[in-house]
C-alpha positions as CSV (number, residue, x, y, z in Angstrom):
1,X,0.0,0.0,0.0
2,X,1.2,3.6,-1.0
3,X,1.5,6.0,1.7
4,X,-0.1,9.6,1.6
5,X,1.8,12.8,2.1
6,X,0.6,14.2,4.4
7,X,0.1,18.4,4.8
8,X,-1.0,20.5,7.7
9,X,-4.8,18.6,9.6
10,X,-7.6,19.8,9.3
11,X,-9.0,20.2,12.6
12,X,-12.5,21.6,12.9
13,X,-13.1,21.5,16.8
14,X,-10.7,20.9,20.0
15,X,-12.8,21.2,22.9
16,X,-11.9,19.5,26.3
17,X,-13.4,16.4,26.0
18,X,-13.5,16.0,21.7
19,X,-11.5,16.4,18.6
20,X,-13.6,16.9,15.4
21,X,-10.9,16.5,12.4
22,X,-10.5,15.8,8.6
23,X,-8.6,11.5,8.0
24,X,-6.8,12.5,4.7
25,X,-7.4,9.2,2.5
26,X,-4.7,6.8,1.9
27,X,-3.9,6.4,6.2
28,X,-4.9,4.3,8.5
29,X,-6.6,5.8,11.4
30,X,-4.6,4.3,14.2
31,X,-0.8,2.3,14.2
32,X,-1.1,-0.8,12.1
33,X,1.3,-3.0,11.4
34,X,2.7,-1.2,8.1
35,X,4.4,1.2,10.4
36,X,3.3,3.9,8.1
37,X,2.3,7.2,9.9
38,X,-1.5,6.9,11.3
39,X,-3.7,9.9,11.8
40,X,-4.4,9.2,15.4
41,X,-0.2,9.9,15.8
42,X,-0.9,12.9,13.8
43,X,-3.2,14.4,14.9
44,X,-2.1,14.2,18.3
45,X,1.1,15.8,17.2
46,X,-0.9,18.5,16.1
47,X,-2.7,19.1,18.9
48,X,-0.2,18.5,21.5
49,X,-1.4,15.7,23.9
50,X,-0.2,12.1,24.4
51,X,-1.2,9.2,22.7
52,X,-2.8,8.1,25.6
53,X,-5.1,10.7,25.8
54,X,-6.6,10.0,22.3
55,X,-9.2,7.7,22.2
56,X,-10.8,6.1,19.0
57,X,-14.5,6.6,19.1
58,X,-15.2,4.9,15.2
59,X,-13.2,4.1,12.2
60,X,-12.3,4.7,8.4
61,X,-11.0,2.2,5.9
62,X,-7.4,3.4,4.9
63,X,-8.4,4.3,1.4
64,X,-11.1,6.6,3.1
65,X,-10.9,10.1,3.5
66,X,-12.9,12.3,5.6
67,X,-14.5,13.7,9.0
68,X,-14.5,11.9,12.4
69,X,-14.5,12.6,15.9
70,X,-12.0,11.3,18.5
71,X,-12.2,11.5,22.3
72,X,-10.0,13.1,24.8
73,X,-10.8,11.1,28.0
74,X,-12.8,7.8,28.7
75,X,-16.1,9.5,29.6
76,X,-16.0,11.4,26.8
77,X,-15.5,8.0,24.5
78,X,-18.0,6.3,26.2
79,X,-20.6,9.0,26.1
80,X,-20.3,9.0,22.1
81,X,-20.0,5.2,21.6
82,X,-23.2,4.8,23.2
83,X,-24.3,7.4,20.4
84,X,-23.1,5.0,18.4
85,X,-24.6,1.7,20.0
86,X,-27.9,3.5,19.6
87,X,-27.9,4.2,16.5
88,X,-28.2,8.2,17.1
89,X,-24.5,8.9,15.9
90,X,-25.5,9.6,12.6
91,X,-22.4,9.7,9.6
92,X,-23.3,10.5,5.9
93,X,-20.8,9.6,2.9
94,X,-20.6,10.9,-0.5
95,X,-19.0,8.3,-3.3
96,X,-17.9,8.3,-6.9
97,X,-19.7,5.1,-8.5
98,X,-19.1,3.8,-11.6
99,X,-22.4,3.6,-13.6
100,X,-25.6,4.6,-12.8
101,X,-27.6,2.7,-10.1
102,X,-31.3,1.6,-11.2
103,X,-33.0,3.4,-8.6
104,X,-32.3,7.0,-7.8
105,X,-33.0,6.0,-4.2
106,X,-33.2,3.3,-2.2
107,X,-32.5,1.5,1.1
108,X,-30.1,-1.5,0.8
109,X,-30.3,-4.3,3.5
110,X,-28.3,-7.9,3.5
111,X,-25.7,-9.8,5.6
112,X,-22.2,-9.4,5.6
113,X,-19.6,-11.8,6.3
114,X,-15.7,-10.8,6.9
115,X,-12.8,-12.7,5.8
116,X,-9.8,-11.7,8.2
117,X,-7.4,-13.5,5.9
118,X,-8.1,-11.4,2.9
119,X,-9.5,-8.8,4.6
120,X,-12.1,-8.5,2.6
121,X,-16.0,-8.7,3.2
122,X,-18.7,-10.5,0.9
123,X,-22.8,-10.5,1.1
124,X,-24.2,-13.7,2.4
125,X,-27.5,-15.6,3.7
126,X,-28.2,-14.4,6.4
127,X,-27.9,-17.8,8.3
128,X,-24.2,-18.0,7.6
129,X,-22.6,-18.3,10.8
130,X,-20.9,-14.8,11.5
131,X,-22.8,-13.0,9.1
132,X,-23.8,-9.5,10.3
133,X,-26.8,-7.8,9.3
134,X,-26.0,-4.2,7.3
135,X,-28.6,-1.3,6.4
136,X,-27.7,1.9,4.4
137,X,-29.8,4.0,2.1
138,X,-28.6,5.9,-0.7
139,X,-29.7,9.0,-3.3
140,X,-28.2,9.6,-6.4
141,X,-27.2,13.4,-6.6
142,X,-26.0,13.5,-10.0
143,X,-24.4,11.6,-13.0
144,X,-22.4,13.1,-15.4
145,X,-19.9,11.6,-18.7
146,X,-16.5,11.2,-18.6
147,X,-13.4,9.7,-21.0
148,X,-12.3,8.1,-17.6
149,X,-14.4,5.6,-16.4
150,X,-18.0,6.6,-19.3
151,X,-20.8,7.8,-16.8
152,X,-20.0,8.3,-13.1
153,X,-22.5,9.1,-10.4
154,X,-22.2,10.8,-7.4
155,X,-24.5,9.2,-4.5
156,X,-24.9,10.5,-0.7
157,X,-25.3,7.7,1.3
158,X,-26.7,7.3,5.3
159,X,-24.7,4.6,7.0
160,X,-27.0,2.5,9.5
161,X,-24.5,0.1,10.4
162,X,-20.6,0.4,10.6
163,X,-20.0,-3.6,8.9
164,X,-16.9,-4.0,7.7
165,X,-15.8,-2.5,4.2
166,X,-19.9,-2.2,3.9
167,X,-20.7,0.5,2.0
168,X,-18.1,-0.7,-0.9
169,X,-19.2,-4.4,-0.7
170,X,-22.9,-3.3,-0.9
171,X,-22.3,-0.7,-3.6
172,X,-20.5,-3.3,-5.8
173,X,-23.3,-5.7,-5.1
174,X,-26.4,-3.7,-7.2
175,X,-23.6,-3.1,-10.0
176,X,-22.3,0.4,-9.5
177,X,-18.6,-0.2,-7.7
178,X,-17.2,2.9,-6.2
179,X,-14.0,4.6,-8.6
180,X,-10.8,3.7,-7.2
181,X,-11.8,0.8,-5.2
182,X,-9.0,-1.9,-5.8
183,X,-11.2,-4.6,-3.9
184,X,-14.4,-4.1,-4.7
185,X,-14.1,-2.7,-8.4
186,X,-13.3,-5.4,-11.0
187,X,-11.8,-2.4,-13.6
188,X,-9.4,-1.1,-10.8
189,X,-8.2,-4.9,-9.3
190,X,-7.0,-4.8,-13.0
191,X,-5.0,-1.3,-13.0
192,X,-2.5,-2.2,-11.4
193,X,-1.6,1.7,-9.8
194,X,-2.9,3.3,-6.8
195,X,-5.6,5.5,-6.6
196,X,-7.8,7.5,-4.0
197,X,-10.7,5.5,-3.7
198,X,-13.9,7.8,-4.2
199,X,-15.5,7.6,-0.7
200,X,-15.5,9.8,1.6
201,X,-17.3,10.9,4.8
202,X,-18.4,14.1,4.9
203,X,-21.2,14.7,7.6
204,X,-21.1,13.2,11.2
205,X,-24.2,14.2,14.1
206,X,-23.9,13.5,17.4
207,X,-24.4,15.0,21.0
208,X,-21.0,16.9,21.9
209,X,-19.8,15.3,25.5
210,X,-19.0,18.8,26.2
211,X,-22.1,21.1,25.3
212,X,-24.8,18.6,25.5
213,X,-26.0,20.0,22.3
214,X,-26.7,18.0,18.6
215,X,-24.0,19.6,16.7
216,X,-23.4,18.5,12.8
217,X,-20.0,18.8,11.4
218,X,-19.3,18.6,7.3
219,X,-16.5,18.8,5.1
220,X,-16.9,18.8,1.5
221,X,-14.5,17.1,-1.2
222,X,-14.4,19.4,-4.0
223,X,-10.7,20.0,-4.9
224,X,-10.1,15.7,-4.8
225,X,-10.7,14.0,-7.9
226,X,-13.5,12.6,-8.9
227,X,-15.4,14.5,-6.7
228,X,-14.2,17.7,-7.8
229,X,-16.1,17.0,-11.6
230,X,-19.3,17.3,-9.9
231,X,-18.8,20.6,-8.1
232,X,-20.1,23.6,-10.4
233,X,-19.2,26.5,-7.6
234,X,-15.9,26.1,-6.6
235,X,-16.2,28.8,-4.2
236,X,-18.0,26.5,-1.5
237,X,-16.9,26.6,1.9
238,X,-14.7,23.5,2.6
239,X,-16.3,23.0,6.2
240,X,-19.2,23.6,7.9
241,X,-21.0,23.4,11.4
242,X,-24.4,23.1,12.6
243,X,-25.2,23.2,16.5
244,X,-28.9,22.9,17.5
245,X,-29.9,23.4,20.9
């Protein structure tokens, strides 16, 4: 696996008890045993605290990019991973499929099954011993032609369960893989050269530990490729924040 270069973190909010920052794609999120630098190390470099007083609240795949939230104490943790457990931690992606799915919307439920070996996840009967049951519902924002890859489509896509590698295995499944995806994405297990794969998560709601309050945090990919083609006002903002209370 090809290792990112890494610039200056994105960090978006570094209260007492959370940090709320921006997983550049191509890292993992926490020391693995490539040795390659992990963006729990740097991000508590950048912050200036101790390993030990990072806590990982959820995860991204490596080729992932995107938004997440990382505790600063064990209260704090456990106060958003049972957010999580009940199903009110709410994350929204956005990927770059290939193709154009046959519904503009839809809910997409099955069973998911993880092979630690290969480390790679397939759909199965639901009886399968192991299997774990995966929900996520998707719209299709827009689709547009290219001399890359023919027709891409952008989807937004709510993740109901964190399954392993599930919103790639699911995507794949109903014939629209995500761009990049060497796993997942017959075209690019062929390339043979690394790419970013297209997902990304760009939305994350929860209750902040701190000020008790719902607060939504986003961050939009429009200067990575292949989002970037679907992005007519390049002068978004690059982050947002939304606190209701």
């Amino acid at each position: 696996m090809e290792n990112t270069v890494i610039g200056k973190i994105n960090i978006i909010l570094n209260d007492k008890n959370i940090v709320v920052a921006e997983k550049p794609q191509g890292i993992p999120c926490q020391p693995d045993k490539t040795a390659n630098k992990d963006f729990m190390t740097l991000l508590s470099e950048s912050i200036g605290i101790n390993m030990a007083d990072l806590f990982l609240v959820h995860r991204l795949d490596r080729p992932v990019g995107g938004i997440m939230v990382f505790a600063k104490n064990k209260n704090a943790c456990a106060f958003l991973s049972e957010q999580i457990q009940n199903r009110t931690f709410k994350k929204t992606y956005l990927a770059v499929v290939c193709g154009i799915p046959k519904d503009k919307a839809k809910e997409l439920s099955c069973y998911i099954l993880k092979n630690q070996r290969l480390n790679m996840s397939k759909i199965v009967n639901k009886n399968t011993p192991n299997a774990k049951p995966a929900l996520l519902s998707y719209r299709l924002i827009k689709t547009v032609n290219t001399n890359d890859r023919d027709k891409l489509s952008l989807l937004e896509i709510d993740l109901k369960t964190g399954r392993h590698h599930q919103i790639r295995v699911q995507l794949s499944d109903i014939g629209v893989p995500i761009w990049g995806d060497t796993k997942y994405n017959n075209n690019f297990k062929r390339n043979g050269k690394y790419v970013k794969t297209a997902l990304f998560s760009n939305s994350i709601e929860f209750i902040n530990p701190t000020t008790k309050q719902m607060e939504k945090y986003l961050v939009y990919p429009y200067n990575i490729y292949p989002f970037d083609i679907f992005n007519e006002n390049q002068t978004c903002s690059k982050t947002d924040v939304y606190i209701n209370s």
